[in-house]
N, C-alpha and C positions, 0 to 999 in steps of 0.2 A: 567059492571062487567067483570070481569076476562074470560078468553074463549081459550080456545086452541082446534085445533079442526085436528086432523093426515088426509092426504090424501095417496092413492096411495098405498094400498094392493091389495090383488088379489092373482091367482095360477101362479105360477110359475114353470119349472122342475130343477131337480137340475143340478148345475152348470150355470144356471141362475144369470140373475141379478135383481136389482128393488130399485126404488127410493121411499123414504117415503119423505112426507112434515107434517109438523107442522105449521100451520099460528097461531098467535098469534094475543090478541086486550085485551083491556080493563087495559094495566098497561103500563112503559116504557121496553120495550121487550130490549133494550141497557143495560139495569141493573141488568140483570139476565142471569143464564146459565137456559141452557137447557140439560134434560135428556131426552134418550132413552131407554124407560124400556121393556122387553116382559114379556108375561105369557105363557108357555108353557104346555101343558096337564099333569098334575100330580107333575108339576114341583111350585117350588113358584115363583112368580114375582122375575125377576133379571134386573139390569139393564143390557144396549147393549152398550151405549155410554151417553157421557158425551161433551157439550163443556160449555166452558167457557162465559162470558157475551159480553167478545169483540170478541169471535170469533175464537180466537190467540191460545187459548189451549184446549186439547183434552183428552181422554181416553176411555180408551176401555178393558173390564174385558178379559181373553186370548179368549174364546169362540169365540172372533168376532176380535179381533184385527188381521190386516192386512186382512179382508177379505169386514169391516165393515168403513165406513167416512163417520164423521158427519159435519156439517159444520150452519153456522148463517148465515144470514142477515140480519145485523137489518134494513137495510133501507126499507127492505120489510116484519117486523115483522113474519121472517119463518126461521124455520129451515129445514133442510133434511139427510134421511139417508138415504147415497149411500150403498146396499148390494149388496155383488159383490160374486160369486164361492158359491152360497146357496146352503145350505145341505137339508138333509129331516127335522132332529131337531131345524132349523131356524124356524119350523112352529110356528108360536105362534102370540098371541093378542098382535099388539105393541102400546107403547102407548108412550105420548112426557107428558112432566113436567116442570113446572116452579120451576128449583132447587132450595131447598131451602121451598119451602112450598108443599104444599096440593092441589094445582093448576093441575088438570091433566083434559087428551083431554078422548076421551071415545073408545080410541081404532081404531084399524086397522088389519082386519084380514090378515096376510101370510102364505097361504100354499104352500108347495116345496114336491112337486107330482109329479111325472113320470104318 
């Protein structure tokens, strides 16, 4: 079955950095983009990032863009997000998604603590 499963949360201070991974299994991970969504305390789920299925294209909502890179490898069924210059409001539950469907991993806590 389907399985996405985030690595690489933890505390952080701000203006830190931190890498999130997504490993994928159970479909062809080549044929789908990947989202990066958070959940932020009081906030509703938003997405952080976005790539494409080859890899080749990108997005980013303003909140994160140029601060936030996402990037594929299919050859190693994973994604990651590079988070780079984190604020305190970065804190939030992240989670990775099989664009396109209902397919999600179960979460990644970041907290951005002094």
């Amino acid at each position: 079955q389907v399985q996405l499963k985030e690595f690489g949360g933890g505390l952080v201070q701000p203006g830190g950095s931190l890498t999130l991974s997504c490993v994928a299994s159970g479909y062809p991970f080549s044929q789908h983009g990947i989202s990066w969504y958070r959940k932020r305390p009081g906030v509703p789920r938003e997405l952080a990032a976005w790539v494409s299925s080859s890899g080749l294209n990108t997005d980013y909502p303003d909140s994160t863009k140029g601060r936030f890179t996402v990037a594929k490898d299919n050859a190693k069924s994973t994604a990651t997000l590079q988070m780079n210059n984190l604020k305190p409001e970065d804190t939030a539950v992240y989670y990775c998604r099989r664009s396109g469907t209902e397919d999600w991993g179960r979460g990644t806590q970041v907290t951005v603590s002094s």
